[in-house]
LUMZAKE-527236 format. One record per residue (C-alpha): x, y, z. Coordinates in steps of 0.1 Angstrom, whole numbers. Example, Ala and Ser with C-alpha at 12.3 -4.5 7.8 and 13.67 -1.06 7.14 Angstrom:
// residues 2
SITE      x      y      z
SITE    123    -45     78
SITE    137    -11     71
This chain:
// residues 784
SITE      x      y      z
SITE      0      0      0
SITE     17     33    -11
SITE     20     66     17
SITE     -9     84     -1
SITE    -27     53      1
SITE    -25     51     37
SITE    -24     89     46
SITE    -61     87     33
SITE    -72     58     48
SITE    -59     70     85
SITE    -74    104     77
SITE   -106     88     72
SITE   -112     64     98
SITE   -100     96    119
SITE   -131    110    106
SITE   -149     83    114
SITE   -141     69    145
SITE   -126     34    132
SITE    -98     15    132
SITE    -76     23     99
SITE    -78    -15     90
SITE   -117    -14     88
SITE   -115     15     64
SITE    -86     -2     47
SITE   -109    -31     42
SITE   -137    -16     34
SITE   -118      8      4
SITE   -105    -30    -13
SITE   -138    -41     -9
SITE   -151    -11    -30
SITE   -123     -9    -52
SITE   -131    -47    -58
SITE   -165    -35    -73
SITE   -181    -49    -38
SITE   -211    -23    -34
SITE   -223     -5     -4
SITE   -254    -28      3
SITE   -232    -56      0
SITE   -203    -46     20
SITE   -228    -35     48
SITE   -246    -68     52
SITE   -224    -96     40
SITE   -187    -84     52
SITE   -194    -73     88
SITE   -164    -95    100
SITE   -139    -80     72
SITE   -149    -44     77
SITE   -155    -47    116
SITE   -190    -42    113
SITE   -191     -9     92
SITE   -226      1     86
SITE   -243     15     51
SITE   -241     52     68
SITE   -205     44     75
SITE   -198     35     43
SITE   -212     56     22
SITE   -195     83     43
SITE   -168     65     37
SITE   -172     61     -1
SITE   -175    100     -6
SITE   -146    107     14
SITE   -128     84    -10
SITE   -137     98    -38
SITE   -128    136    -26
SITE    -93    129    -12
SITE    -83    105    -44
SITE    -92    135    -65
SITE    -70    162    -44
SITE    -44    137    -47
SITE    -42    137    -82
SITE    -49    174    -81
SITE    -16    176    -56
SITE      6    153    -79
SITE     -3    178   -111
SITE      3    209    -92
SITE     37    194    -78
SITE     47    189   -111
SITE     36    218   -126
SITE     54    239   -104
SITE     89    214   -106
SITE     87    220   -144
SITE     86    261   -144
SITE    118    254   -114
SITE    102    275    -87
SITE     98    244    -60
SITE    114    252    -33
SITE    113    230     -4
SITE     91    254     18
SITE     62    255     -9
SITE     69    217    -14
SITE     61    208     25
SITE     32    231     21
SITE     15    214     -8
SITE     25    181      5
SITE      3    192     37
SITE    -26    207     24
SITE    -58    192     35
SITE    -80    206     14
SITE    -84    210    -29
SITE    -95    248    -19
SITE    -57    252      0
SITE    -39    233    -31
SITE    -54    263    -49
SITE    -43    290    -30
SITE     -7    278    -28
SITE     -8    271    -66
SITE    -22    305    -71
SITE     11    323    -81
SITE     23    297   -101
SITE     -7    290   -120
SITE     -1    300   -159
SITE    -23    329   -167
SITE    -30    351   -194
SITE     -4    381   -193
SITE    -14    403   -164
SITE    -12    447   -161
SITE     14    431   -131
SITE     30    406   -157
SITE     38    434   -182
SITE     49    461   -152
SITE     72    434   -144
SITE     87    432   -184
SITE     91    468   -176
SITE    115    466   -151
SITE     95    479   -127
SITE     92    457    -97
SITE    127    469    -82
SITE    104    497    -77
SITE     81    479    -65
SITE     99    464    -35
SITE    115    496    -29
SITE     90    517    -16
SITE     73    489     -1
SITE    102    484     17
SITE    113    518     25
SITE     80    538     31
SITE     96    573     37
SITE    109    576      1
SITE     94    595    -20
SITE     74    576    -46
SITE     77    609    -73
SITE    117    607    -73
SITE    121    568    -69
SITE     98    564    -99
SITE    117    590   -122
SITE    145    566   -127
SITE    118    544   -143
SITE     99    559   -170
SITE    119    552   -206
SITE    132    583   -211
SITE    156    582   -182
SITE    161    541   -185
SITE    158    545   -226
SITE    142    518   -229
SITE    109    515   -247
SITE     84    497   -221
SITE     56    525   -224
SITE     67    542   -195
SITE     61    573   -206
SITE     56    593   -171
SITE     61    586   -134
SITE     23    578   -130
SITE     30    553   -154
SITE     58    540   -138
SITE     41    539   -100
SITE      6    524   -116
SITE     27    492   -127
SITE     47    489    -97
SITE      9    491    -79
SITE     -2    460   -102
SITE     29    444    -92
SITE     23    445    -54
SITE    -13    443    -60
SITE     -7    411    -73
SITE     17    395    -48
SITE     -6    404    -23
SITE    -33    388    -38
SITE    -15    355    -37
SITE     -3    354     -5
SITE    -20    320      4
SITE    -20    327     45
SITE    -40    363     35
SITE    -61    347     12
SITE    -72    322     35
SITE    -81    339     64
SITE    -99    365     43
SITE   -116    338     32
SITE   -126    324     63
SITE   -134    361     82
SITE   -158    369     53
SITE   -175    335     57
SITE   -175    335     96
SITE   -187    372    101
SITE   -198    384     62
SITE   -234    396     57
SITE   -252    381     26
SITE   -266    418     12
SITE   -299    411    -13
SITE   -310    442    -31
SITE   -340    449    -54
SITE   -328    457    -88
SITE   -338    490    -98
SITE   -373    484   -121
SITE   -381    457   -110
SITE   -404    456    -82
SITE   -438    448   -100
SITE   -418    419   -126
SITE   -399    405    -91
SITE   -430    410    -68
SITE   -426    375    -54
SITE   -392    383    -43
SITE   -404    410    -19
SITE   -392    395     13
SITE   -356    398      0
SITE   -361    431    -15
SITE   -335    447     18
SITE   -323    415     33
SITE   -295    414     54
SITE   -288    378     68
SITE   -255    362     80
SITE   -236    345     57
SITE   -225    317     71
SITE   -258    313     88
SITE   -280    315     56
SITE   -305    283     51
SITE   -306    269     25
SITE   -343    273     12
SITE   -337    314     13
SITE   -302    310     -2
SITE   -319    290    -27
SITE   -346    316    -35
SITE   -321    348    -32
SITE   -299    332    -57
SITE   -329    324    -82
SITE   -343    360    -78
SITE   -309    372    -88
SITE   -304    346   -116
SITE   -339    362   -131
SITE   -323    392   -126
SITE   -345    406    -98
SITE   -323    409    -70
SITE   -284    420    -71
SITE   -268    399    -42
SITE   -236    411    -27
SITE   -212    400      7
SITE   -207    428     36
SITE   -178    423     58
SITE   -189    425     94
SITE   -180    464    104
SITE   -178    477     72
SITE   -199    500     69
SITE   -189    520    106
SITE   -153    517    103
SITE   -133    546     90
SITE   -108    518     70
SITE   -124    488     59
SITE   -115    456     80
SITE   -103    439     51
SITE    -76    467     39
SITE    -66    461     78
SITE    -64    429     75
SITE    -41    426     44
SITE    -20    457     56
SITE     -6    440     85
SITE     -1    408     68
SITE     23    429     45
SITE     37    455     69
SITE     22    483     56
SITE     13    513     85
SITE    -21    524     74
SITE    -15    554    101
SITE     18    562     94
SITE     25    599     75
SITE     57    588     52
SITE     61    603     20
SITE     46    564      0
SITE     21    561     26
SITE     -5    575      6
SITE      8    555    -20
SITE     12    523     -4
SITE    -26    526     11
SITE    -39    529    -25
SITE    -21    495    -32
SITE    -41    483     -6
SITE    -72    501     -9
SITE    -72    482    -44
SITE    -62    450    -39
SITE    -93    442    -18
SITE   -110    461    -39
SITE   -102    449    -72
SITE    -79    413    -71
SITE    -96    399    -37
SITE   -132    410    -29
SITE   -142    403    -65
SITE   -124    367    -64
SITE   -137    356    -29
SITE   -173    370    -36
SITE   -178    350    -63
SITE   -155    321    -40
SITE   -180    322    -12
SITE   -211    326    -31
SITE   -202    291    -47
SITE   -197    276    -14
SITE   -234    294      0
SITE   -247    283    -29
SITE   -225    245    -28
SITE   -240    241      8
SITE   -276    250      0
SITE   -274    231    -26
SITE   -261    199     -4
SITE   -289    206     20
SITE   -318    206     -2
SITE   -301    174    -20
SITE   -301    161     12
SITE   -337    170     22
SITE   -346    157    -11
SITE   -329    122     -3
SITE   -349    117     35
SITE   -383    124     19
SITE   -371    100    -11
SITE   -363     77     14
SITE   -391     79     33
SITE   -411     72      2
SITE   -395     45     -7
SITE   -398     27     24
SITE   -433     33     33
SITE   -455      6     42
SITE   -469    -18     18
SITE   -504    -26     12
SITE   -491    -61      7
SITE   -500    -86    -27
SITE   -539    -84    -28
SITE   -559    -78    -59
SITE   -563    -40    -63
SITE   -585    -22    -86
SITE   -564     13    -96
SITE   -592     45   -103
SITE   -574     76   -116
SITE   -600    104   -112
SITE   -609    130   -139
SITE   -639    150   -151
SITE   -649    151   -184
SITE   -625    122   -196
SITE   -637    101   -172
SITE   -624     79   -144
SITE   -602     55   -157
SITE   -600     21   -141
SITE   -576    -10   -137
SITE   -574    -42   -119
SITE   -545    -57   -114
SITE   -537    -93    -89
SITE   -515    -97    -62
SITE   -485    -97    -86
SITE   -496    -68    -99
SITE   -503    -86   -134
SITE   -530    -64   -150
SITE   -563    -80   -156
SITE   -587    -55   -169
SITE   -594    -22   -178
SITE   -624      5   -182
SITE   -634     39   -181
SITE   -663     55   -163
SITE   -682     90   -160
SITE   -697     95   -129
SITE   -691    132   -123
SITE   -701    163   -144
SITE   -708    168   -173
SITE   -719    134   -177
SITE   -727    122   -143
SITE   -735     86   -146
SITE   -730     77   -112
SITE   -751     44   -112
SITE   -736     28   -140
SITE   -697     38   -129
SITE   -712     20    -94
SITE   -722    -10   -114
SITE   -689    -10   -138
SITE   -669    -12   -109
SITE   -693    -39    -90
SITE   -688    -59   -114
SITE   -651    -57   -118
SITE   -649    -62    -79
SITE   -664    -96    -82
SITE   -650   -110   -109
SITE   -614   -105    -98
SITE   -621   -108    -62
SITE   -608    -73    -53
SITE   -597    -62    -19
SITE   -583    -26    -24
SITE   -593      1    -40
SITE   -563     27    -49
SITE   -581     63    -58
SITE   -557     87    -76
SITE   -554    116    -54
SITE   -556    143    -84
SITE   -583    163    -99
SITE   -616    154    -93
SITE   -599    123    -62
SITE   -625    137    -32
SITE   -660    131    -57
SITE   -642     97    -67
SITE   -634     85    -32
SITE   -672     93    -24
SITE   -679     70    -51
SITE   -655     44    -36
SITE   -670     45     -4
SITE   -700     38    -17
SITE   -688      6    -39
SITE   -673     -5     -4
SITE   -711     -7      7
SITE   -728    -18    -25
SITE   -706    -49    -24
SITE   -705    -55     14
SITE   -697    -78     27
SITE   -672    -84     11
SITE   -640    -65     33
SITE   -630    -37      7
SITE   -609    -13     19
SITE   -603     19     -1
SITE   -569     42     -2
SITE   -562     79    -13
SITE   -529     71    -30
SITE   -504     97    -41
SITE   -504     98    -79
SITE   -475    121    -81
SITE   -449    108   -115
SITE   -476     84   -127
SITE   -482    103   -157
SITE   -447    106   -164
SITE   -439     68   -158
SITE   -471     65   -179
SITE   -454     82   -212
SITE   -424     65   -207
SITE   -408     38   -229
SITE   -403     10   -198
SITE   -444     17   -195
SITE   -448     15   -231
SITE   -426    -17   -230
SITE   -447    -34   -201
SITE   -478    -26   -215
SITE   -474    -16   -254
SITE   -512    -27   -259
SITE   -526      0   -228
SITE   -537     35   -234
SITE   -517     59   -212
SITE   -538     65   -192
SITE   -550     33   -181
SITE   -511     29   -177
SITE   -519     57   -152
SITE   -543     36   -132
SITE   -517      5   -131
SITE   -492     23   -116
SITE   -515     40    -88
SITE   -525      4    -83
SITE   -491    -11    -79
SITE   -484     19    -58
SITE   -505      8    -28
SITE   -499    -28    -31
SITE   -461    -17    -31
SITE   -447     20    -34
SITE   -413      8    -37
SITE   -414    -16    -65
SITE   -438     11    -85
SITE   -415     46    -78
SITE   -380     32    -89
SITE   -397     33   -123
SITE   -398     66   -118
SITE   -372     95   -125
SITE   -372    108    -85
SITE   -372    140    -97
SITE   -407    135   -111
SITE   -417    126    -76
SITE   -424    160    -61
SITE   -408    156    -24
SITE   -377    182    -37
SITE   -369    214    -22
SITE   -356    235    -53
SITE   -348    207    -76
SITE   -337    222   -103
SITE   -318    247    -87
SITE   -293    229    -79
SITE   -265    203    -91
SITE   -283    177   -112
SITE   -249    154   -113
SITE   -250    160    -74
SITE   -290    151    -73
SITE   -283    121    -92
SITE   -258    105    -76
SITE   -276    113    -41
SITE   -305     98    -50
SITE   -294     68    -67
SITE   -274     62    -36
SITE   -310     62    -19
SITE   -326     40    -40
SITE   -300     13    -39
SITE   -297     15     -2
SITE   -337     11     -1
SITE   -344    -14    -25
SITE   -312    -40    -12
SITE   -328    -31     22
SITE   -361    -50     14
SITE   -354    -72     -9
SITE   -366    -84    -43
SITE   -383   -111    -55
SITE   -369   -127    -81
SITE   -401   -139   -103
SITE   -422   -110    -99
SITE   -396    -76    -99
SITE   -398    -58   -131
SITE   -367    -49   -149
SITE   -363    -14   -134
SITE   -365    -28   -102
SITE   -341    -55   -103
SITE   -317    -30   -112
SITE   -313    -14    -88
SITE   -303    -50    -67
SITE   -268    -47    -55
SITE   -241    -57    -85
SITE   -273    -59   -112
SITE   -269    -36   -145
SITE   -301    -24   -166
SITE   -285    -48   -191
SITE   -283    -79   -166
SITE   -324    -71   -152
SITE   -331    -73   -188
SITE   -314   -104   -189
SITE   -333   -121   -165
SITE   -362   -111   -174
SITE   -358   -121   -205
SITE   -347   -160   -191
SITE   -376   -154   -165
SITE   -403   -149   -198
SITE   -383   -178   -221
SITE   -377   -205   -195
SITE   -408   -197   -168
SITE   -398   -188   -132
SITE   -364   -195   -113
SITE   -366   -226    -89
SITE   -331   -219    -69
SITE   -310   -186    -69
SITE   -284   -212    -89
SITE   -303   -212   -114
SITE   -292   -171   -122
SITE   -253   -181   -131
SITE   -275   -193   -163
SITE   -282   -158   -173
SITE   -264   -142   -200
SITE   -234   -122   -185
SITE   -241   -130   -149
SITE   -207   -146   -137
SITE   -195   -155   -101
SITE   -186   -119    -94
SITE   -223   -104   -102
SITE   -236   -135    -86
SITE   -219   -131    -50
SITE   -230    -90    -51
SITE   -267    -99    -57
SITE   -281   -132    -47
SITE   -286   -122    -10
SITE   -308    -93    -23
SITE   -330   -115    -43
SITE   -362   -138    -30
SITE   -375   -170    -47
SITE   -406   -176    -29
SITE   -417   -215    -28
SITE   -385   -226    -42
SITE   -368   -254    -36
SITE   -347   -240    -11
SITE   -364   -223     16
SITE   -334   -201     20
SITE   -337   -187     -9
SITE   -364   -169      6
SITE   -341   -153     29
SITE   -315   -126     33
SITE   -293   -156     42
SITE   -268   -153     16
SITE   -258   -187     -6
SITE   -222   -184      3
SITE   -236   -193     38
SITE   -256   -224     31
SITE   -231   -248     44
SITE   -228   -232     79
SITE   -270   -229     82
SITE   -263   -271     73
SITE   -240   -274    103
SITE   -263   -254    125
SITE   -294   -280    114
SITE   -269   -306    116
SITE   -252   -300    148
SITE   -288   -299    165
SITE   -304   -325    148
SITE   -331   -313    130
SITE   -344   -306     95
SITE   -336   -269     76
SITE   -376   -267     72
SITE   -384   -273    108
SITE   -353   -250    118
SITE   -370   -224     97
SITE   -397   -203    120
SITE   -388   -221    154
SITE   -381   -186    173
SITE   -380   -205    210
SITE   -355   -230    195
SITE   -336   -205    175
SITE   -330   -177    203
SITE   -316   -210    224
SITE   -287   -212    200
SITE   -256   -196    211
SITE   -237   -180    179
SITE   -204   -183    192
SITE   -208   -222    186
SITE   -206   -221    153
SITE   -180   -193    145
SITE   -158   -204    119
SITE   -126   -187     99
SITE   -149   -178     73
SITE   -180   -168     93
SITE   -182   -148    125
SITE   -203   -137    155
SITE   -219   -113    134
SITE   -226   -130    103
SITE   -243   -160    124
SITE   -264   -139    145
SITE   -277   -124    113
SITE   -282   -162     99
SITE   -304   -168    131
SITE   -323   -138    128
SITE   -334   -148     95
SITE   -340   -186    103
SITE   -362   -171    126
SITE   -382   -147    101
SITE   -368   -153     67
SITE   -375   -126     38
SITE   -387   -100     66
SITE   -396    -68     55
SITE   -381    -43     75
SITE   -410    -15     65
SITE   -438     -6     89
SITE   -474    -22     88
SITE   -498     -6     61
SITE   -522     24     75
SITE   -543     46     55
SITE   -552     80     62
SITE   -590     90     62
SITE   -600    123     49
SITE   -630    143     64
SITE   -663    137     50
SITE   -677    169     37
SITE   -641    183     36
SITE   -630    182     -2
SITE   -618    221    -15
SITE   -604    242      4
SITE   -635    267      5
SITE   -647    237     31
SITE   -620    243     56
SITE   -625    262     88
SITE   -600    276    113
SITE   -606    252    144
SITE   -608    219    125
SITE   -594    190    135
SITE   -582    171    106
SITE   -558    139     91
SITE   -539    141     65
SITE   -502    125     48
SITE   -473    140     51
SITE   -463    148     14
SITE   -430    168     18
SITE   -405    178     48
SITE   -383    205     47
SITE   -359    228     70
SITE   -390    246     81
SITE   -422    228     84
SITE   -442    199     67
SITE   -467    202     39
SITE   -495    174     43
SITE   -523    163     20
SITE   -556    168     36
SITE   -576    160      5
SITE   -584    194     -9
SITE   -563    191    -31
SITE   -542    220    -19
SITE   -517    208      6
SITE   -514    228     40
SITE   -478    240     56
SITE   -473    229     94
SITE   -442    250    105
SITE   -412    236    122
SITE   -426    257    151
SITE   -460    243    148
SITE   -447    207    149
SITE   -443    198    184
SITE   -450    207    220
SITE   -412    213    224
SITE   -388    230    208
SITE   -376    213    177
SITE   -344    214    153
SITE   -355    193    126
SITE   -389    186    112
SITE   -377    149    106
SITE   -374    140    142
SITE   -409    148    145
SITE   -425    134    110
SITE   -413    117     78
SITE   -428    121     40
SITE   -456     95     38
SITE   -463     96     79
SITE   -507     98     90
SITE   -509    129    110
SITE   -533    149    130
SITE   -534    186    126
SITE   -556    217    132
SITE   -561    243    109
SITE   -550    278    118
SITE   -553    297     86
SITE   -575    293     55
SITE   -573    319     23
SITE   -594    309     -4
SITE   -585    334    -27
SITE   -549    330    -24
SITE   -552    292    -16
SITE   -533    289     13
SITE   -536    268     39
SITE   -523    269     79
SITE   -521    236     99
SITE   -509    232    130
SITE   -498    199    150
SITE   -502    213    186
SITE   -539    204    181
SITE   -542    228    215
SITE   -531    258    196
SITE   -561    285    188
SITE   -562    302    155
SITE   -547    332    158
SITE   -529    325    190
SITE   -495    333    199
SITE   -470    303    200
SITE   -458    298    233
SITE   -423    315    244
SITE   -398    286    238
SITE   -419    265    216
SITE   -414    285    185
SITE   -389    275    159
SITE   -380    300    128
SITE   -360    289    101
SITE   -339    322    108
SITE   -352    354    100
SITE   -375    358     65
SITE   -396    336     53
SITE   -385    313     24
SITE   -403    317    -12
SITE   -409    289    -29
SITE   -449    278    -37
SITE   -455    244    -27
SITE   -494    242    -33
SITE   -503    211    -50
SITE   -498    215    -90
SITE   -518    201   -113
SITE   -509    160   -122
SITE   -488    173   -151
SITE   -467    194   -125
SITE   -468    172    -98
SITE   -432    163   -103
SITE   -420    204   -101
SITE   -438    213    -71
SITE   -402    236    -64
SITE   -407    248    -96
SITE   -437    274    -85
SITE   -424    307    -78
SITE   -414    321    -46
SITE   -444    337    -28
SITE   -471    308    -21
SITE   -483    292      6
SITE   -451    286     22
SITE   -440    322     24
SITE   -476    331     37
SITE   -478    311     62
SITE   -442    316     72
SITE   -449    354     75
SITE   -480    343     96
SITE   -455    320    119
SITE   -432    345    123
SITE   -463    374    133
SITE   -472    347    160
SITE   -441    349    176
C-alpha cells in the first residue's frame, strides 16, 4: 500500500471513528466492485462491522481525497517543471488538506494570461516595486523618475512617473493577492462574520413581486439556510435581486476591516505619515478592492450556494427515502381508479403480482354524471377478480371519486374492501415512458396511469424506482441545484432502499431489479428475459445461467434476491448462498431438519452464535443467519395504515379555522411539513407548529408519507393557502408559546408548494417564490 494510500485511509477512519484497518478493508472491498449494500450486510467480520451510513461516508470521502491527490501530484509537477519548487512550498503542498488550500498555494504559479502586473514586471519595474514597499519614507515621485523610458531608454511605455508607479501598484497588487495565509483567512473572516446583502434591482419591483421578502435583506452569511439561499440566488439569476457580501463592520469603520487585515499581513502602516504612505494605502485600498473581494465573492457565493445546494439534495434524499420505504399494502388484488372530469375515471385491476387484468373507463361526475352505471362498472369488476383494495388517484376530481369508492365499499359489502387515497405524483410521467410502453405496449396511457396508482399501494417501492425521482415531487428547489450532485444522491437512496427489502426474483420488473446490488439495466433485462423464455427461477443457482451473470455479479446480488416456494427455503431469505453450508452445520449440529429449523423462534434464540464461528463466518454473520432462520425474507417496513380524509371536507372553500383534521405528510423540509388533507391544496405545518417542544428538525418529529393529526390555523381561499398546525391545543390566531417556537432564521423562504396540477406534480419547487409557504411563514413568524 503506497503513503498516499495510507495517509487517506488514516485520515478517514480519523473521521470516522474506526480503526484504519476497517477502512482499509472496506476501500479494497469497493475498489473490488463490492457495493455499499453488499459490504454492509455480508462483510461485517472483514470491515469490523461498518454500517451503510459508514460506508457511504466513507465512499465519498474516498472519492474527494483521491481526487485532491491527483490534483496535488499535477500541481507538484507543474510547479517542478517552471523550477520555482522550493522545499518550503513543497512541505506546504505536501500538507494541504483541502483542494481549496492546493489552490491557493498554486495561485502564483498558476499559468495565466499576461497580467497589467506581468507586463509592469517586463518593464522593469518591480525593483520599484519592492523599494518603496520596503522603505516607506521615500518618495514615490523621485524613486519612480528613474523608471519611465526616457531616463532608463528603454521603450516599455513608460512614458511618465504615473505610469511608472501604476505598474509597480499592479505588481504588489498582485503579490498580495496570492499570498496563500491572506487569502485564507480573508476567506474564512468573510464567511464567519460576512453579511449576505440582497437588493432589489432598480425596475423591477412589480416583474420580481414574489421576491419582496428579500427586496432589503441582510442575513449572516454563514448562517443562511438553505431554502432562502436558494430563493435569493434564483431572484438574482432572473435578474430581480443583485446579491452582494458585507464584511462585518464595514460600513462603521473609517478603514475597511479587510484593507486592515491585508496591511498587516504585509507590513504596511495604514496610520503612518511617510512620504509612499499615501501610496502604499492605495495599493491596498485596491487590492481588496479589485484582485480579492471580487475573487472571494464569487468564491463564497459558490460555497453558500454548494452548501444549499447539499442541504436541499439532502432534504430531497430523506423524503425519497421515506417514500420508498413506506409501508406496503401487501399482494392483494387491487382495482387502480385515476380520477378526472370530463374524460372520465379510468379504471384497472391488477392481482396480487400486480399482473394487470382488466381495464375501463367511467363517468360518474359532471358533465356526464352517470354515477349508477360507474357503481355498477366497478361492482362488477370487484367480483369478478375478487378485489380487496381500491387505490383512488389523489388528483383532480380524487374527493368526488373517493365518495364514489365508499359507496362501492357498501354496494358490495360484505365483502371487506378497503379503499386508499394514493399519491399519484410521477404516474403520468412513468405512464409516457418507454419502460411503461414496454410493459404494456397494448394500454392506453392513461390506463397505464391507473396501473401504476395500483401497484403503488400494493407496493410504493417496486412502482416509484420506475420513476425518475425528480418526477416525484418531495424536492426542495430541484432544479436549482447540481443535477450530477442530485443524481448520484438519490441513486445512492434507491440502492440502499431497494437492497434493504429485498426483491423477488419472479415478480420484480426490470427497473426494479436494477437497482439490486451488482445488477446492470442490461443484466435485469437479462433475467427477465430467461424469467419470460424458461418460466420462473426454482433456486438462486439457477441465475449463473443468465447471459453475462458470472460468479462476481452472482456473490453482489443473490442475498438481495427472494424465490418464494422454491426449492430451497433459503432462498427466501437474506441468508446469503455463500452461507448455506454453515445454516447445514447449525441443522446438523442440532439435529433437525432446515424446514423445521425455519420459523422455530424458541429454538432459534436457544442457539448460542459463538458455537458455530468459523474462519470464514463470524459472530456477526451467524447472529444475522439466526435472525433470519427465525423470520426469513422479513420486510423491515412498517405495517400498512391509511389516512381518512374528512367527510364533507374536499376544497379548500370547506375548511374552517378550528378543525381538526388527518392528512399525509407529502414533503419535509428545513421549516415545516406540507400534508395532504384532500383538498387538493396541501397545507404547511411550521417547524414551530410541529411539536409541543422545541424542535431542530422537522424529521425527528414526522417523515414524508407519515398519518398525521393537525388543526387548521389559517385558510385563504382566494390566495389558496392553507395553515395547519400539529399542537392540536393551539387556537387560530394564538401566539406560539415562548420557547416553543422554531424560525428557520429570520424571513420567510419563497418557494410555492401548493399542490400543482398532475402534469406538474413532479416540479412542485418549480412554483415561484411567494405561495403558501412564504404566507404562512410570515404568519408564523407574526405569531411569535
Amino acid at each position: 500500500m503506497s503513503n498516499t494510500q495510507s495517509a487517506i485511509i488514516a485520515l478517514i477512519a480519523d473521521e470516522l471513528g474506526v480503526r484504519p484497518p476497517q477502512v482499509h478493508a472496506a476501500v479494497e472491498l469497493l475498489d473490488g466492485g463490492a457495493t455499499v449494500p453488499f459490504i454492509a450486510r455480508y462483510r461485517k467480520e472483514v470491515t469490523g462491522g461498518l454500517d451503510d451510513g459508514q460506508l457511504r461516508t466513507l465512499e465519498e470521502r474516498l472519492r474527494y481525497l483521491r481526487e485532491m491527490e491527483e490534483r496535488r501530484e499535477a500541481i507538484l509537477q507543474a510547479v517542478e517543471e517552471q523550477g520555482q519548487m522550493s522545499e518550503a512550498l513543497r512541505a506546504e503542498l505536501l500538507a494541504a488538506t483541502t483542494k481549496q488550500r492546493l489552490e491557493d498555494l498554486y495561485l502564483p504559479y498558476r499559468k495565466k494570461r499576461r497580467t497589467k502586473a506581468q507586463i509592469a514586471r517586463e518593464a522593469g519595474l518591480e525593483p520599484l516595486a519592492d523599494r518603496l514597499l520596503a522603505e516607506p519614507h521615500l518618495d514615490p515621485e523621485r524613486e519612480a523618475a528613474a523608471f519611465v523610458d526616457s531616463a532608463t531608454g528603454a521603450s516599455h511605455g513608460i512614458e511618465d512617473t504615473k505610469g511608472a508607479l501604476d505598474g509597480a501598484k499592479q505588481i504588489l497588487m498582485e503579490r498580495f493577492s496570492e499570498e496563500a495565509e491572506l487569502v485564507g483567512r480573508l476567506r474564512e473572516r468573510l464567511w464567519e462574520d460576512g453579511q449576505l446583502r440582497a437588493r432589489l434591482v432598480k425596475g423591477k419591483e412589480a416583474e420580481g413581486s414574489k421576491f419582496s421578502d428579500y427586496f432589503e435583506h441582510d442575513e449572516a452569511l454563514a448562517k443562511t439556510p438553505s431554502h432562502r439561499a436558494l430563493a435569493m440566488f434564483r431572484g438574482r439569476k432572473e435578474g430581480v435581486l443583485a446579491l452582494s457580501l458585507v464584511m462585518a463592520g464595514e460600513d462603521d469603520a473609517p478603514i475597511h476591516p479587510a484593507e486592515v487585515a491585508i496591511a498587516r499581513h504585509v507590513g504596511i502602516d495604514l496610520g503612518a505619515e511617510q512620504a509612499a504612505s499615501r501610496w502604499l494605502k492605495e495599493v491596498v485600498r485596491w487590492t481588496w478592492k479589485v484582485k480579492l473581494y471580487t475573487h472571494l465573492e464569487t468564491e463564497l457565493m459558490g460555497r453558500l450556494r454548494e452548501r444549499a445546494e447539499q442541504e436541499a439534495i439532502d432534504v430531497f434524499a430523506a423524503n425519497l427515502k421515506d417514500l420508498l420505504l413506506a409501508a406496503p399494502a401487501g399482494p392483494r388484488t387491487t382495482l387502480g381508479l385515476d380520477p378526472g372530469q370530463r374524460t372520465g375515471c379510468k379504471v384497472a385491476v391488477v392481482d396480487a403480482t400486480g399482473r394487470f387484468l382488466e381495464q375501463a373507463v367511467i363517468y360518474p361526475h359532471a358533465p356526464q354524471k352517470r354515477w349508477d352505471e360507474a357503481l355498477a362498472t366497478l361492482a362488477g369488476l370487484v367480483e369478478r377478480h375478487d378485489v380487496s383494495l381500491v387505490a383512488i388517484g389523489n388528483g383532480t376530481a380524487s374527493r368526488e371519486t373517493d365518495k364514489l369508492a365508499a359507496e362501492l365499499v357498501k354496494r358490495v359489502a360484505p365483502r371487506q374492501l378497503t379503499k386508499v387515497m394514493v399519491s399519484e405524483a410521477g404516474a403520468s410521467v412513468y405512464s409516457a415512458s418507454e419502460l411503461a410502453a414496454r410493459e404494456f405496449p397494448d394500454l392506453d396511457v392513461s390506463i397505464r396511469g391507473a396501473v401504476s396508482i395500483a401497484r403503488r399501494l400494493q407496493d410504493p417501492q417496486a412502482e416509484l424506482v420506475k420513476i425518475d425521482p425528480k418526477s416525484i415531487g418531495v424536492g426542495q428547489y430541484q432544479h436549482d441545484v447540481s443535477q450530477v450532485n442530485l443524481s448520484r444522491s438519490l441513486e445512492t437512496v434507491i440502492e440502499d432502499c431497494v437492497n434493504a427489502v429485498g426483491v423477488d426474483l419472479n415478480t420484480a420488473s426490470s427497473a426494479l431489479l436494477s437497482r439490486v446490488s451488482g445488477l446492470s439495466t442490461m443484466l435485469a433485462d437479462n433475467i427477465v428475459a430467461r424469467r419470460d423464455r424458461e418460466g420462473p427461477f426454482r433456486t438462486r443457482q439457477e441465475l449463473l445461467g443468465v447471459d453475462r451473470l458470472g460468479p462476481k455479479t452472482f456473490e453482489q446480488c443473490a442475498g438481495f434476491l427472494r424465490i418464494m416456494g422454491g426449492t430451497n427455503p433459503l432462498d427466501a431469505s437474506a441468508v446469503h448462498p455463500e452461507a448455506y453450508p454453515l445454516v447445514a452445520r447449525i441443522a446438523e449440529r442440532n439435529g433437525r431438519e432446515l424446514a423445521g429449523l425455519i420459523g422455530d423462534s424458541r429454538y432459534l434464540k436457544t442457539l448460542k452464535p459463538s458455537d458455530y464461528v468459523d474462519e470464514a463466518f463470524g459472530v456477526p454473520t451467524v447472529i444475522d443467519i439466526l435472525a433470519e432462520l427465525d423470520k426469513p425474507g422479513r420486510d423491515p417496513r412498517p405495517e400498512f395504515k391509511a389516512a381518512t380524509f374528512r367527510e364533507g371536507v374536499e376544497k379548500i372553500g370547506d375548511l374552517e379555522p378550528g378543525m381538526l383534521l388527518e392528512g399525509v405528510v407529502t414533503n419535509v423540509t428545513h421549516f415545516g411539513a406540507f400534508i395532504d388533507i384532500g383538498v387538493h391544496q396541501d397545507g404547511l405545518v411550521h417547524i414551530s407548529a410541529l411539536a409541543d417542544k422545541f424542535v431542530d428538525d422537522p424529521r425527528q418529529v414526522v417523515k414524508a408519507g407519515d398519518i398525521v393529526k393537525v388543526k387548521v390555523l389559517e385558510v385563504d381561499v382566494t390566495r389558496k393557502r392553507i395553515g395547519l398546525t400539529m399542537r392540536l391545543g393551539d387556537a387560530p390566531g394564538e401566539r406560539t408559546a415562548p420557547g416553543q417556537r422554531r424560525s428557520s432564521g429570520g424571513k420567510p423562504d419563497g418557494a410555492a408548494r401548493g399542490r400543482q396540477p398532475r402534469q406538474g406534480s413532479g416540479d412542485r419547487q418549480s412554483a415561484q417564490p411567494g405561495g403558501a409557504m412564504a404566507e404562512a411563514l410570515l404568519k408564523a413568524q407574526r405569531r411569535r
